[in-house]
Backbone as XML, in Angstrom:
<?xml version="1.0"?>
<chain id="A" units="angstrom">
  <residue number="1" name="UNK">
    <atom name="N" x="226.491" y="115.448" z="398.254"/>
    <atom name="CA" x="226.723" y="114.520" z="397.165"/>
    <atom name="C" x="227.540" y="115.207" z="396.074"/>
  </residue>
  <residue number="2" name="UNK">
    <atom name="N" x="229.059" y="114.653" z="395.838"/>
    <atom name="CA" x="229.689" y="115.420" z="394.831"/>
    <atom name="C" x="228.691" y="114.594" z="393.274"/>
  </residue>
  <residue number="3" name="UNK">
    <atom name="N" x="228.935" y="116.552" z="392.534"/>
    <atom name="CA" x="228.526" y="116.052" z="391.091"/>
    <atom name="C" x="229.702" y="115.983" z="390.516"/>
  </residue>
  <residue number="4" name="UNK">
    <atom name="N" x="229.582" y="115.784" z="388.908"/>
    <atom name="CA" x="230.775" y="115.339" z="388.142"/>
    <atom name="C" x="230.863" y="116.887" z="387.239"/>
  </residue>
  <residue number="5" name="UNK">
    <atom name="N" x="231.845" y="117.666" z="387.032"/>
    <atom name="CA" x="231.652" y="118.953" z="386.708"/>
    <atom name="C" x="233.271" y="118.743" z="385.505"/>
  </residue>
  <residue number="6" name="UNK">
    <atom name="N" x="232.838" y="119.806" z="384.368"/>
    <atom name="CA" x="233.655" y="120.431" z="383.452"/>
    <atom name="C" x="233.991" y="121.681" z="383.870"/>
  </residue>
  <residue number="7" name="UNK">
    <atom name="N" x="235.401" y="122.464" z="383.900"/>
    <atom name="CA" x="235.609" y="123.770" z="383.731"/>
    <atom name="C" x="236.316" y="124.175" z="383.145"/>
  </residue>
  <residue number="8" name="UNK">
    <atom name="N" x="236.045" y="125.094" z="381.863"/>
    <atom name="CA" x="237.062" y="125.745" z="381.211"/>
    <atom name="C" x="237.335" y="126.860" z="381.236"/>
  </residue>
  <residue number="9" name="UNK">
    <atom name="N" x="238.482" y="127.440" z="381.853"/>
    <atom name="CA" x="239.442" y="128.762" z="381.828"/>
    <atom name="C" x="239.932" y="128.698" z="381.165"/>
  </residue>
  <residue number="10" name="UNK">
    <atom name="N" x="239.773" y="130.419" z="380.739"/>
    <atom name="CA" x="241.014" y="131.416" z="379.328"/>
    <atom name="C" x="241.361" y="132.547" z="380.558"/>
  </residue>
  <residue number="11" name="UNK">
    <atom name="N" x="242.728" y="132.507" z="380.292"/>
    <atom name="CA" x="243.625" y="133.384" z="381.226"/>
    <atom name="C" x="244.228" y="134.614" z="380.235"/>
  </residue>
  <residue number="12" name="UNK">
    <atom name="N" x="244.099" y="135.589" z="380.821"/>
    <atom name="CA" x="245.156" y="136.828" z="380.097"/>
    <atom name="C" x="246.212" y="136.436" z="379.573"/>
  </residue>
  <residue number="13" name="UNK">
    <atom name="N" x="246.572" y="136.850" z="378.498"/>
    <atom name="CA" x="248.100" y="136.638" z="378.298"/>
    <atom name="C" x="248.932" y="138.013" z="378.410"/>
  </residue>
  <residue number="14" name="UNK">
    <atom name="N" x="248.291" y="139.341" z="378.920"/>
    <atom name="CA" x="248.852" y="140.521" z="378.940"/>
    <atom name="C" x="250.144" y="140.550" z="379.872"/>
  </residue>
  <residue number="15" name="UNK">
    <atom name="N" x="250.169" y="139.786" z="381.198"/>
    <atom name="CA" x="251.017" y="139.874" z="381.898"/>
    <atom name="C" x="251.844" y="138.464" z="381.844"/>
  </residue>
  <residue number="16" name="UNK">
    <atom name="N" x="251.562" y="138.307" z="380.434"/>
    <atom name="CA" x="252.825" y="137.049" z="380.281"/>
    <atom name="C" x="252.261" y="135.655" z="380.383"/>
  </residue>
  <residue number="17" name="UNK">
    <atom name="N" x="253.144" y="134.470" z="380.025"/>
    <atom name="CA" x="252.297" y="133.312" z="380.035"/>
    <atom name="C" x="252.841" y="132.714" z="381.543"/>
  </residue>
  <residue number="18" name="UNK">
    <atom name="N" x="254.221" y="133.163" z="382.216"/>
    <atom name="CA" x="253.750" y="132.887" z="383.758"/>
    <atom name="C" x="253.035" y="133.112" z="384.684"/>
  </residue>
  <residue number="19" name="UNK">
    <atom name="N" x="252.366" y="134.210" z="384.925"/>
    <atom name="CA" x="251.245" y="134.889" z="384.945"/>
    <atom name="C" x="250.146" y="134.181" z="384.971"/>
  </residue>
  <residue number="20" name="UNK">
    <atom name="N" x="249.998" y="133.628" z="383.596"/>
    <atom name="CA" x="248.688" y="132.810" z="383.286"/>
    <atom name="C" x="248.805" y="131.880" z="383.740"/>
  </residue>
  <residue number="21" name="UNK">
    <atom name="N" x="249.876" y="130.771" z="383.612"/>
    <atom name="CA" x="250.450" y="129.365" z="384.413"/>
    <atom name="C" x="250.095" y="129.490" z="386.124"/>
  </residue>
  <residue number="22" name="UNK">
    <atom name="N" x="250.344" y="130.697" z="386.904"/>
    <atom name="CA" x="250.510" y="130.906" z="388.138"/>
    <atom name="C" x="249.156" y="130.961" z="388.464"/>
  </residue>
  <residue number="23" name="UNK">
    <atom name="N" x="248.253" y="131.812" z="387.321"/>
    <atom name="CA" x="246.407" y="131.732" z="388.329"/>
    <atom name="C" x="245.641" y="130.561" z="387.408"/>
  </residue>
  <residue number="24" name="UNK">
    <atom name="N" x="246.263" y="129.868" z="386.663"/>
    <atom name="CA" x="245.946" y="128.183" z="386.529"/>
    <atom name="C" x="246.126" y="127.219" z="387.655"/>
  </residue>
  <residue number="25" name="UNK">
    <atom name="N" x="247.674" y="127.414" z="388.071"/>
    <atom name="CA" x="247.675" y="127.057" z="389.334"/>
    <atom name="C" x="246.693" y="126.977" z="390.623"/>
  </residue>
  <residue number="26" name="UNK">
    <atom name="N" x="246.918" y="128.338" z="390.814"/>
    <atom name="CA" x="245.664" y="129.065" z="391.742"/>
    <atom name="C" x="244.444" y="128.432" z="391.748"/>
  </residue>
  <residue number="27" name="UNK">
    <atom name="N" x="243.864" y="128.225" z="390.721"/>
    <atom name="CA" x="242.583" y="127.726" z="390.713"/>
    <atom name="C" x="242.310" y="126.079" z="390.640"/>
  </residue>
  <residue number="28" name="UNK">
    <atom name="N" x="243.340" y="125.178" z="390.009"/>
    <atom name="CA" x="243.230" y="123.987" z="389.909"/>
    <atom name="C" x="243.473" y="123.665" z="391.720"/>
  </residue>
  <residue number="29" name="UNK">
    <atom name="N" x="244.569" y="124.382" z="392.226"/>
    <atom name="CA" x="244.543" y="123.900" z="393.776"/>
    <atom name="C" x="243.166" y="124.457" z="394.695"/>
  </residue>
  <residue number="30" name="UNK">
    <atom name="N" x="242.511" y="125.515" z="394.203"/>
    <atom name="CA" x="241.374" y="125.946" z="394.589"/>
    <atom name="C" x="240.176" y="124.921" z="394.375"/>
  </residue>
  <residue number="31" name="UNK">
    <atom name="N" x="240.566" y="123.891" z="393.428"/>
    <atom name="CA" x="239.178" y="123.042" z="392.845"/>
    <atom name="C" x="239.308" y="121.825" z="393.629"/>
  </residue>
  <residue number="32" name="UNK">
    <atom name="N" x="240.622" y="121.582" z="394.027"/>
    <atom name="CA" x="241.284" y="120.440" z="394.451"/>
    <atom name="C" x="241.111" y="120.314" z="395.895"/>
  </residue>
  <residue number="33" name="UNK">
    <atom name="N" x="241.298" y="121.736" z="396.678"/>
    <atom name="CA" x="240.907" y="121.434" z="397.646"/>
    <atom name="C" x="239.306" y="121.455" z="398.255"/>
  </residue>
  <residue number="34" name="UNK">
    <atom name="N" x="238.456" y="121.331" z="397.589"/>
    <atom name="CA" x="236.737" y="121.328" z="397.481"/>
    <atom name="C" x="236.281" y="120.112" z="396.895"/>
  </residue>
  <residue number="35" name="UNK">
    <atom name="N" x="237.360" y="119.326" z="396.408"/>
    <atom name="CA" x="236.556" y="118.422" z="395.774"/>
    <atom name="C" x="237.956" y="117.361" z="394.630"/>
  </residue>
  <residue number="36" name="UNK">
    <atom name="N" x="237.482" y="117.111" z="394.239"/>
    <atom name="CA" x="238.559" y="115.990" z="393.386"/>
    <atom name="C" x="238.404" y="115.733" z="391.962"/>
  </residue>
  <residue number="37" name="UNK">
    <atom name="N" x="239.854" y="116.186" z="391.830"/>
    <atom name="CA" x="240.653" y="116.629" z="390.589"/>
    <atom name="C" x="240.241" y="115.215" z="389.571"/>
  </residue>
  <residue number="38" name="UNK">
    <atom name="N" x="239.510" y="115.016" z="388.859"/>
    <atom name="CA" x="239.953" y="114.180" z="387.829"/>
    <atom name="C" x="241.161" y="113.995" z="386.841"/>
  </residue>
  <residue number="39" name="UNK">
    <atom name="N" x="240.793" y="115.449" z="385.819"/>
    <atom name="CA" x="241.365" y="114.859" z="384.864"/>
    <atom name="C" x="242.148" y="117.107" z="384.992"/>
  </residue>
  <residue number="40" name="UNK">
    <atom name="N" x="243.354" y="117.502" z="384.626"/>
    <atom name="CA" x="243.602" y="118.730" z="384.090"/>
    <atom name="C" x="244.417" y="118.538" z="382.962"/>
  </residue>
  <residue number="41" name="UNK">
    <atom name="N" x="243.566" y="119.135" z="381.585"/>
    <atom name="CA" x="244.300" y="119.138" z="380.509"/>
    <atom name="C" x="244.196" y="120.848" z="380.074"/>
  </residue>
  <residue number="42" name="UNK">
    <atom name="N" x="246.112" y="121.357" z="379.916"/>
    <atom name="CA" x="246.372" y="122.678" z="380.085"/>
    <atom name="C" x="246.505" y="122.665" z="378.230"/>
  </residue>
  <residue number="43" name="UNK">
    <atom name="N" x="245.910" y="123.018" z="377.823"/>
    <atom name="CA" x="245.822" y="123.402" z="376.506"/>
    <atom name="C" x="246.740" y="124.639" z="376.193"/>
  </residue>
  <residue number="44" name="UNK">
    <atom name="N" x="247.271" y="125.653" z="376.761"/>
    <atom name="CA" x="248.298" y="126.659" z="377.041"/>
    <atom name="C" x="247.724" y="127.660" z="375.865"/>
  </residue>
  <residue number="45" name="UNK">
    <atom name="N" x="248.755" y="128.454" z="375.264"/>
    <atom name="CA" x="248.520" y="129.715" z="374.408"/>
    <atom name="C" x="247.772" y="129.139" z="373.201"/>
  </residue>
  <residue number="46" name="UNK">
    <atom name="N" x="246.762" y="130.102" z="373.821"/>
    <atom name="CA" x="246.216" y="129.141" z="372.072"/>
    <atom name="C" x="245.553" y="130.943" z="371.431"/>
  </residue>
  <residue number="47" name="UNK">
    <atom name="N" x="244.810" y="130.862" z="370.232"/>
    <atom name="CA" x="244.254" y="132.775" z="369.718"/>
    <atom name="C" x="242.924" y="132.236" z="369.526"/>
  </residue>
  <residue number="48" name="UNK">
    <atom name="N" x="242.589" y="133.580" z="370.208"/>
    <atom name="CA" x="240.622" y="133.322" z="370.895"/>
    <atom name="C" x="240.321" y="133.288" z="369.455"/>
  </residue>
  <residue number="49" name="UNK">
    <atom name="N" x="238.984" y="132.921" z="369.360"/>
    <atom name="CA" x="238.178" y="132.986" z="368.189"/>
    <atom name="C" x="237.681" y="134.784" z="367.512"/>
  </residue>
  <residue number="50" name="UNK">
    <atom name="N" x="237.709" y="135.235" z="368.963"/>
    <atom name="CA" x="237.198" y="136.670" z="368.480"/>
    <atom name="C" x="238.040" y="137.578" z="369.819"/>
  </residue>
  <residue number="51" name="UNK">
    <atom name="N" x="238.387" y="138.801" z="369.531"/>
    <atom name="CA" x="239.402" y="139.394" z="370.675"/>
    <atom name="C" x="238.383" y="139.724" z="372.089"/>
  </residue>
  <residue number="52" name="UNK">
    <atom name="N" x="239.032" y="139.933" z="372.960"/>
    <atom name="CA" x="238.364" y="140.048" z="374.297"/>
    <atom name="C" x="239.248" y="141.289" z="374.897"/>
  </residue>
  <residue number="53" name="UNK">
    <atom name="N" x="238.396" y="142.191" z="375.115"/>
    <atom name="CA" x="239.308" y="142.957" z="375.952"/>
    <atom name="C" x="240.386" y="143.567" z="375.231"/>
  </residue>
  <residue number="54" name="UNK">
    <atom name="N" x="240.473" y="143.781" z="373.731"/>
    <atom name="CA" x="241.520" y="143.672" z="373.251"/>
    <atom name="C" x="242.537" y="142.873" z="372.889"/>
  </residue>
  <residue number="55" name="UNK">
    <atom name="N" x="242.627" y="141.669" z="373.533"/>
    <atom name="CA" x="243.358" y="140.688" z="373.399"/>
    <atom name="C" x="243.185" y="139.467" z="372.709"/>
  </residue>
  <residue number="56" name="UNK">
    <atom name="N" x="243.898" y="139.032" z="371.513"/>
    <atom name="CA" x="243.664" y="137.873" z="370.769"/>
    <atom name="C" x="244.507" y="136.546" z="371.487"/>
  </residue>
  <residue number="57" name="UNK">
    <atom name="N" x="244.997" y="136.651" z="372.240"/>
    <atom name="CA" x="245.249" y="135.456" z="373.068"/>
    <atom name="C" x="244.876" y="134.932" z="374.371"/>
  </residue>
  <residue number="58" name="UNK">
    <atom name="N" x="244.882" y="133.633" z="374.540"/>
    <atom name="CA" x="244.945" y="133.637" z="376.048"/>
    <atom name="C" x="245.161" y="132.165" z="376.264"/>
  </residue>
  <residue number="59" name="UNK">
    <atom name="N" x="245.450" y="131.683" z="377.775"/>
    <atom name="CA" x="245.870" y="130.513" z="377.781"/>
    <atom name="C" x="244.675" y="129.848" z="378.497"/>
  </residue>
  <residue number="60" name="UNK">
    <atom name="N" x="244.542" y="128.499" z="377.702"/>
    <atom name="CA" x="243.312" y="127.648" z="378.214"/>
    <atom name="C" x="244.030" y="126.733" z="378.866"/>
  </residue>
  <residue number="61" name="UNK">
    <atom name="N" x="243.035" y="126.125" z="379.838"/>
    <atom name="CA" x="242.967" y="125.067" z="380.859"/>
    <atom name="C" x="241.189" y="124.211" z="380.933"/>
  </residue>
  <residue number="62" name="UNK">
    <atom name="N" x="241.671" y="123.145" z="380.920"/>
    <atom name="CA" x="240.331" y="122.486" z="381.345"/>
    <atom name="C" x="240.496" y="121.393" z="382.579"/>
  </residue>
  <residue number="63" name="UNK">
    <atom name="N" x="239.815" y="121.218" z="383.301"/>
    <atom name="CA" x="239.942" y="121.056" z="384.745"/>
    <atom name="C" x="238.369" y="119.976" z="384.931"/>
  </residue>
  <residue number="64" name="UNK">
    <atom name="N" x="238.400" y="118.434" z="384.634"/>
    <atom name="CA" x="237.433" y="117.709" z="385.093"/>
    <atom name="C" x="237.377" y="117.426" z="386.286"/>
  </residue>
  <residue number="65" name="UNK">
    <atom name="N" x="236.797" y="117.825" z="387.623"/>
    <atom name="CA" x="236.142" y="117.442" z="388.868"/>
    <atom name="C" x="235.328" y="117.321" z="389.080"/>
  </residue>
  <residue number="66" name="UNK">
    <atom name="N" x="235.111" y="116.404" z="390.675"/>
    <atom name="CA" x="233.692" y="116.121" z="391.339"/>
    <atom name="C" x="233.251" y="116.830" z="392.265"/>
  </residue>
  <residue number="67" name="UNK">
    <atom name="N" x="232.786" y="118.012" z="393.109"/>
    <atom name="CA" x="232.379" y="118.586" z="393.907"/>
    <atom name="C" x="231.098" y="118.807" z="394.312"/>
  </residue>
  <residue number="68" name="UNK">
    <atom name="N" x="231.004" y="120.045" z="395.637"/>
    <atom name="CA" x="229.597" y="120.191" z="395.642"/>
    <atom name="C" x="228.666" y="121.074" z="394.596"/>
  </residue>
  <residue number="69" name="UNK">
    <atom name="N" x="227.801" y="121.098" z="394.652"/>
    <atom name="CA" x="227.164" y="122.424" z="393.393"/>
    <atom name="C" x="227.378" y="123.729" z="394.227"/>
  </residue>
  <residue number="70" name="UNK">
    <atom name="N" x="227.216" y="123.709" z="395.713"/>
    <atom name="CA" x="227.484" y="124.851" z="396.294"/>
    <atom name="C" x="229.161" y="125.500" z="396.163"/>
  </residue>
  <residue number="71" name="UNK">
    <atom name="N" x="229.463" y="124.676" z="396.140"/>
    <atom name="CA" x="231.263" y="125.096" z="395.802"/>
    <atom name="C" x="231.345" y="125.570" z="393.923"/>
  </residue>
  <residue number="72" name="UNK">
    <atom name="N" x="231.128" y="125.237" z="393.459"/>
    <atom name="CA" x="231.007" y="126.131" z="391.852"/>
    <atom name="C" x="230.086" y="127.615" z="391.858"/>
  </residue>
  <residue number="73" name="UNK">
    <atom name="N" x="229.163" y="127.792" z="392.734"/>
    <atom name="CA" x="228.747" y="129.248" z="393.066"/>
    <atom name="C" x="229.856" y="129.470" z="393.395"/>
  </residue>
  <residue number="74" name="UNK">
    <atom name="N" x="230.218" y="129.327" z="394.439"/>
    <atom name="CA" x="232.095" y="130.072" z="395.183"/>
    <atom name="C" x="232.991" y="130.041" z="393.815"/>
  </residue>
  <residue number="75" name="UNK">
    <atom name="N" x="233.024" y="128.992" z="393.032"/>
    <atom name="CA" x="234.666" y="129.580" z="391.955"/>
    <atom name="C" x="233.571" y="130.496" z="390.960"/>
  </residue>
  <residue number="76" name="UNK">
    <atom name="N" x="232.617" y="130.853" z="390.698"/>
    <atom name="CA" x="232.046" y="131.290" z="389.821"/>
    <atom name="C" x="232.653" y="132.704" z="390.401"/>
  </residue>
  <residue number="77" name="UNK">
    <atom name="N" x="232.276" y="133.048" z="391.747"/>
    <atom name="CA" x="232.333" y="134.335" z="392.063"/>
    <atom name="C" x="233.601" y="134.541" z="391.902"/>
  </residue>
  <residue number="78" name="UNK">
    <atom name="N" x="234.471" y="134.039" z="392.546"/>
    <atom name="CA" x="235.967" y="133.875" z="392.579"/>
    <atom name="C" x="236.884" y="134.421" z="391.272"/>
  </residue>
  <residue number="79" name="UNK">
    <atom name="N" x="236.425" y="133.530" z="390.484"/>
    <atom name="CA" x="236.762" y="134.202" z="389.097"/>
    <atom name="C" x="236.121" y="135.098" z="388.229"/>
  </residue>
  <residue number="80" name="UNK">
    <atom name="N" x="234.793" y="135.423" z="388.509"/>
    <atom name="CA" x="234.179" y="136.942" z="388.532"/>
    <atom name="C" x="235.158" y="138.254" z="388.946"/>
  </residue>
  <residue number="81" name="UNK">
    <atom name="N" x="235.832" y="137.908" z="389.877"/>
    <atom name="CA" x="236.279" y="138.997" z="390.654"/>
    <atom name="C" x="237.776" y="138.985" z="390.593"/>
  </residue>
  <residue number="82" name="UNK">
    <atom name="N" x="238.515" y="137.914" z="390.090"/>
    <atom name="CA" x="239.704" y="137.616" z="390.212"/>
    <atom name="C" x="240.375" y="138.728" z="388.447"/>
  </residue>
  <residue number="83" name="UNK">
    <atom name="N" x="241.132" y="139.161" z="388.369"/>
    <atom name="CA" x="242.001" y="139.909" z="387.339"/>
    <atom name="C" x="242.748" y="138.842" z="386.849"/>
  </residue>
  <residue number="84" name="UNK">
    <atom name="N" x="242.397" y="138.994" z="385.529"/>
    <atom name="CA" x="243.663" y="137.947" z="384.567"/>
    <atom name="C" x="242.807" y="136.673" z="383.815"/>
  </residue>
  <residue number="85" name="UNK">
    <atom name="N" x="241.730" y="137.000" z="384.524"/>
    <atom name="CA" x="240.568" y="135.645" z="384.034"/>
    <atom name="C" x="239.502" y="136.171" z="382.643"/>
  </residue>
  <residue number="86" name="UNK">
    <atom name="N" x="239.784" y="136.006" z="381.289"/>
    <atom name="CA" x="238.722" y="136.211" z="380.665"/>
    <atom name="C" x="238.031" y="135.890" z="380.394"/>
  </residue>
  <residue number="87" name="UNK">
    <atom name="N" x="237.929" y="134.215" z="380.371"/>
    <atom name="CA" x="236.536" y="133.893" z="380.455"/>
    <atom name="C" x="236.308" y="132.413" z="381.423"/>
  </residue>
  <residue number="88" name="UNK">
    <atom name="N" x="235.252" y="132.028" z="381.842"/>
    <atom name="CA" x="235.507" y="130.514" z="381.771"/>
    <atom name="C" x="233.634" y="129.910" z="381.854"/>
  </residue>
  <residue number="89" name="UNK">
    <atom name="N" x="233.722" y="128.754" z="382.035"/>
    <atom name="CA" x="233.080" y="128.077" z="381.797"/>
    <atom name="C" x="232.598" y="126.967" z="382.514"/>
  </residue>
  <residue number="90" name="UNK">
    <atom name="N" x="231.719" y="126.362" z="383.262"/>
    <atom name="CA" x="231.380" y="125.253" z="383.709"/>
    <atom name="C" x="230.083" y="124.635" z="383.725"/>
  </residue>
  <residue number="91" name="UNK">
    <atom name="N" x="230.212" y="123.447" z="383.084"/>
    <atom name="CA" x="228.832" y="122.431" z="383.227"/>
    <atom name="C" x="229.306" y="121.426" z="383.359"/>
  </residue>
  <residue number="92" name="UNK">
    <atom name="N" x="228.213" y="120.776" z="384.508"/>
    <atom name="CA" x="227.631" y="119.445" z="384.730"/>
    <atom name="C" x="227.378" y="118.070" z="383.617"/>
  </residue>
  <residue number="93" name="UNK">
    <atom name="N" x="228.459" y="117.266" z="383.917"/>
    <atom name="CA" x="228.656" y="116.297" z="383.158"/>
    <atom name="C" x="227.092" y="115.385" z="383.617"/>
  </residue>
</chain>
């Protein structure tokens, strides 16, 4: 039974904002193929509230889909482990 899910990614901006555009990519087709894309609103360079890593920027994305709950364990890890990802975020609408 797909649920209805929020996710928000902040991407590095160290290696540039194509960089960041390219593992936005990456992951919206990663969500897309598990489940179905509602809504992606790319909010782009925006300055964190507090630095991360050293870095006061990064580029946001928010990504509304429906999937399984077992498939958000998988992007959780995914972007655990993935470089260029500083933070993100997901809950259950």
């Amino acid at each position: 039974m797909a649920i209805a899910y929020e996710t928000v990614l902040v991407f590095s901006m160290k290696n540039g904002e194509e960089a960041a555009k390219a593992l936005a990519e990456k992951f919206k087709d990663m969500i897309a193929s598990s489940g179905t894309v509602k809504e992606v609103d790319e909010w782009g360079k925006r300055r964190l509230a507090y630095d991360i890593n050293y870095e006061s920027e990064g580029y946001y994305i928010v990504v509304n889909h429906e999937s399984e709950p077992d498939f958000v364990a998988e992007l959780a890890r995914v972007l655990n482990i993935t470089d260029g990802v500083l933070r993100y975020l997901t809950v259950k609408k």
